[in-house]
DOMARLUM-12692 format. One record per residue (C-alpha): y, x, z. Coordinates in steps of 0.5 Angstrom, whole numbers, plus 500, padded with zeros to 3 digits. Layout:
# residues N
YXZ ...
//
This chain:
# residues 576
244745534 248748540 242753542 241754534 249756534 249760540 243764537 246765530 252767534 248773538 246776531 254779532 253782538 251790536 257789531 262787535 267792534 267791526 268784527 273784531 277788526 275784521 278778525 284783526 285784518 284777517 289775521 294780519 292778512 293771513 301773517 303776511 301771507 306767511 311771511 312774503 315765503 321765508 322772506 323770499 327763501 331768505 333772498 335766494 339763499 343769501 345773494 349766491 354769497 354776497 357781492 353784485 353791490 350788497 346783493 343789490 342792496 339787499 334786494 331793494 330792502 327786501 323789496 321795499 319790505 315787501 311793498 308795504 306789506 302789501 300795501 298792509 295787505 291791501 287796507 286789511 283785504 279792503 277792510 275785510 271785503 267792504 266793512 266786513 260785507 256791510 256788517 253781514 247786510 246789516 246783520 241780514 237786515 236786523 234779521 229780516 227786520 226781526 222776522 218780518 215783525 214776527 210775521 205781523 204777530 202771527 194770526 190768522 189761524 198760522 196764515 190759514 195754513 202757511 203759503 205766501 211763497 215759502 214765508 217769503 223764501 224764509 225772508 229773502 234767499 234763506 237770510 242771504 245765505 245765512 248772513 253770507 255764513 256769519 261774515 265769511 265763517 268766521 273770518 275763514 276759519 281765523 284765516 285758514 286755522 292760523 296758516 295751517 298752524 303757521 305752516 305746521 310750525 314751518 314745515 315741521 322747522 324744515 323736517 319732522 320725517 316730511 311733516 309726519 308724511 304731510 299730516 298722516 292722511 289729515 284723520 282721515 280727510 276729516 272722518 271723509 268729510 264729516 260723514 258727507 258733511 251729514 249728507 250734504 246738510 240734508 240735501 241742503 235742507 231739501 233745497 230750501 223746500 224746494 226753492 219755497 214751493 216754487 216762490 209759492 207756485 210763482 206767487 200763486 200764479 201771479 197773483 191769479 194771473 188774470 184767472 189763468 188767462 181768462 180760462 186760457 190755461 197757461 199750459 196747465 200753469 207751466 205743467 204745475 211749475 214744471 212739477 215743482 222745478 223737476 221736484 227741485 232740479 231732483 234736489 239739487 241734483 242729490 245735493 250736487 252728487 255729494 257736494 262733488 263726492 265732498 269736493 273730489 274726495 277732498 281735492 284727491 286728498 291733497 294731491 296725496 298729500 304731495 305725493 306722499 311728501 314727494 315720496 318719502 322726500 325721495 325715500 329720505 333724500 337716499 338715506 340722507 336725512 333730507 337734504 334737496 334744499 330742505 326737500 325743494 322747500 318744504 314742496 313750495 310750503 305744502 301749499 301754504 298749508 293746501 290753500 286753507 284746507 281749500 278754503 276750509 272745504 268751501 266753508 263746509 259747504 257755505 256753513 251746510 248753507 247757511 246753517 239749514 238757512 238758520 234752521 228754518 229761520 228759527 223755526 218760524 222765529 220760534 212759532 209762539 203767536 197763539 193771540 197775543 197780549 196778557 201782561 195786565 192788558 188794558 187799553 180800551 177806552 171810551 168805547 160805547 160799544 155794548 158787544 155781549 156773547 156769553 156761552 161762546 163756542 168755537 171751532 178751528 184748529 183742523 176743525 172736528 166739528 165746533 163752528 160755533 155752539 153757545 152763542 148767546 147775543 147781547 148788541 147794545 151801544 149803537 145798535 144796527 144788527 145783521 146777521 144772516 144764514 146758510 153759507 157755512 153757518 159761522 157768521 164771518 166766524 162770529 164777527 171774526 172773534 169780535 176784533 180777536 183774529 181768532 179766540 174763543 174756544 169756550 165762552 166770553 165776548 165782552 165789549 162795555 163789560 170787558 172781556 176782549 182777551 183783558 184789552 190789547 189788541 191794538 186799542 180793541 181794533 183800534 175800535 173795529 172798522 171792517 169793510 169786507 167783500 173782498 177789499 184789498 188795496 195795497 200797491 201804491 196810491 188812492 191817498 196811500 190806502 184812504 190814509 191807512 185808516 189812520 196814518 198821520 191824518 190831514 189831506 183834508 181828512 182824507 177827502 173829507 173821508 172820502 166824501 162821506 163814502 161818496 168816492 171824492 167825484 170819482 177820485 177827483 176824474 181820475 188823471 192825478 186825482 188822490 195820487 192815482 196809482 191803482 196798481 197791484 191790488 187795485 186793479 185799475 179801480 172799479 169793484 164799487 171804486 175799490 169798496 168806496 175807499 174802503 169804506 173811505 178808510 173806515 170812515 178816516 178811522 172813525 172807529 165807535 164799533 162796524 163789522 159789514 161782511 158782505 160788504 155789497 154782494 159782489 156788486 152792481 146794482 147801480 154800485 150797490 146803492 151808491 156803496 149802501 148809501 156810504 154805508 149806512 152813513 157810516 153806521 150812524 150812530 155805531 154799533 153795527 153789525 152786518 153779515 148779509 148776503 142779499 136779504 132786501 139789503 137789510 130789511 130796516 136793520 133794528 134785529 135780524 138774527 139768523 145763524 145756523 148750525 143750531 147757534 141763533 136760531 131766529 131773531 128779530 125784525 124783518 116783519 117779524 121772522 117773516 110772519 113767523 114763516 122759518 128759516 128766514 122767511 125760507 132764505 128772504 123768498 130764495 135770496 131777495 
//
């Protein structure tokens, strides 16, 4: 807990200034508040004596003190409220910054086994809470520490006897709440899992929407949810059974903190060691120093908030990329695109059995090479390690004779173009995702990009033509539209070293040859390797290689395996 503090704490450190007059219009704001009491008690004990002339006087004084003290008040409550407030967003924000760029650190390997849904809780709700914390926190612990220590001084000023009797239950308020504090920060944790399994469910949802409706299974869907939000209400209803324990236990104590003072005023009162003005006052200041263990009691649940908010900040800020760059990396440049394999195996994280077995391949500079197999054979695995979404477990891939893991990864994928099955368009426009290819490139590139990979006529019949909104993922868009732009993208790229995974199995005929036709002008010249689903579609490649379990089993040109009558032969007469 102690490291955890001291990093929330550092998130004060570009803004130092602000919260340092935040804390100085706190405790001007908490003077004030002390002060306006004895001012007023000056008044009622001085007018009795004075004439109607000097008591008026008097009053007009005061009350123009009065006046500006509030008017102080006022600038010092402003300050603390708004500047104080854009502090903590800008706080929130550095934060989400911070994990957000984390998250694009990550690799695949965290991703496969993480819920969109739970990352986007630790990036919204949960910095909310936090930030909440790190403005308030502070200003209310200054604000109550110094009314409590303000009101002790005057309470003790007007009786020792009264005082004793006020502060004789406070060990034993705090023993009550550190104990439900523990309670409550545990239920608090659960909360924030809870809330993430529900984003998760809701994400999950959406994003299926399209399935849930064609199979007509809504109420399946509102049963799964109703799963999650009685798993939450469940949590919620723990974390409130202990927050109303901490509240009531805390309230009740103030109350007998009053009666004591009432009664041992009373029992005082009759030996004469208080008298009733003494008594009568020291009543009204017992709640100057109620109000702030008030305050303090909302801060203990804000901080149980906020805190286990941290707690899960930082443990997915502390997740170290397990693919990231070596400090000597070097940029790779001047790619020919010789790829080489040396005595690589692989296998997941969750994985007791290796994927991948000592592969040995050697793809010369422009050369066009598919890959084909059983499903489950490694082949996507394969060309995954190529770009280091994942790394080897044993071996080397080399690119020109470097080895992948010596290069960074920015300049390696900088020279990879994949065009896969499953596209992905972002929200936004055609323009939008053609440019991702290469962001700052010319509307004259783009279409020129779009051309090559035979989208231009498309895009230009659609009703604002490159700045067509495609919707979430593209839905207004073609399976064969979707994968032109893609390919589109690639093209924008330029990249010296293509990866096709089963870039047109999921289409038509008449999209398949118009994508087939895209791409393979844009594997002209580039070293090119193809994962291939139907077989007619990679009957020209230069090498066939056949991947199973066994590693590469077979290799060669398309006349060639199927003179051999193997495994390829085999998958060529149930594929093609």
């Amino acid at each position: 807990m102690k490291d955890n503090l001291k990093r929330m704490i550092s998130y004060y450190r570009p803004y130092l200034g602000t919260f340092f007059l935040d804390m100085v219009f706190a405790i001007v704001a908490s003077g004030i508040a002390l002060a306006i009491p004895p001012i007023v008690g000056d008044i009622t004990s001085e007018i009795p004596n004075m004439t109607s002339e000097e008591g008026l006087k008097k009053i007009l004084t005061v009350g123009g003190i009065l006046i500006v003290l509030v008017i102080i008040q006022f600038i010092a409550n402003y300050y603390i409220s708004y500047v104080g407030h854009v502090m903590g967003a800008k706080m929130e924000y550095d934060m989400r910054a911070e994990i957000f760029a984390h998250y694009q650190k990550l690799s695949f390997s965290f991703y496969d086994d993480q819920k969109v849904g739970q990352l986007m809780s630790r990036i919204t709700s949960d910095l909310f809470e936090i930030t909440e914390l790190l403005h308030h926190g502070p200003e209310n612990i200054v604000t109550s520490l110094i009314k409590i220590i303000g009101s002790f001084i005057i309470l003790i000023n007007i009786s020792g006897y009264l005082t004793l009797a006020a502060f004789i239950l406070l060990p034993f308020m705090f023993v009550f709440a550190y104990f439900l504090n523990k309670r409550m920060r545990r239920a608090f944790k659960e909360n924030r899992v809870k809330i993430a399994e529900i984003n998760t469910q809701i994400e999950d949802n959406l994003s299926g929407i399209r399935v849930v409706k064609s199979f007509a299974n809504e109420a399946i869907e509102n049963e799964k949810f109703k799963v999650g939000n009685d798993g939450f209400l469940k949590a919620k209803k723990a974390s409130y059974l202990n927050m109303g324990i901490f509240h009531s236990g805390m309230t009740a104590f103030t109350f007998l903190i009053n009666i004591l003072v009432i009664i041992a005023g009373g029992i005082l009162m009759t030996k004469g060691l208080v008298q009733i003005p003494e008594f009568v006052t020291f009543l009204l200041y017992i709640n100057v120093f109620t109000e702030p263990v008030r305050v303090l009691i909302d801060f203990t649940e804000q901080f149980q908030n906020g805190y286990t908010g941290f707690e899960r900040f930082v443990e997915m800020i502390s997740i170290v990329p397990d693919i990231q760059d070596k400090e000597d990396a070097a940029e790779l440049t001047d790619v020919k695109g010789d790829i080489s394999f040396e005595d690589v195996s692989f296998k997941y994280k969750d994985g007791a059995h290796r994927v991948l077995r000592h592969i040995n391949l050697d793809v010369p500079a422009g050369s066009y090479v598919a890959l084909v197999g059983s499903s489950g054979g490694g082949k996507t695995t394969l060309c995954s390690l190529i770009p280091r979404f994942y790394d080897v477990t044993n071996g080397s891939i080399k690119i020109d004779g470097k080895d992948i893991r010596d290069i960074t990864l920015k300049s390696l994928r900088n020279n990879i173009g994949i065009v896969q099955q499953d596209v992905y368009m972002f929200a936004g426009t055609i323009y939008d995702n053609i440019s991702y290819g290469r962001p700052g490139a010319s509307k004259e590139e783009i279409i020129e990009a779009a051309k090559l990979a035979n989208a231009h006529d498309f895009i230009m019949d659609l009703p604002q033509g490159y700045d067509t909104d495609i919707g979430q993922r593209g839905v207004k868009l073609s399976g064969g539209q979707k994968q032109r732009i893609s390919i589109a993208r690639v093209f924008l790229k330029n990249p010296p070293i293509l990866i096709f995974d089963e870039a047109t199995s999921a289409l038509d005929n008449e999209s398949e040859n118009i994508v087939k036709e895209s791409l393979e002008r844009l594997a002209k010249d580039r070293t090119t390797l193809v994962i291939a689903h139907r077989l007619s579609t990679i009957r020209n490649a230069e090498r066939i290689l056949v991947l199973t379990e066994k590693g590469i089993e077979e290799s060669g040109t398309h006349d060639e395996l199927m003179r051999n009558n193997g495994v390829y032969a085999s998958l060529y007469r149930f594929n093609a």
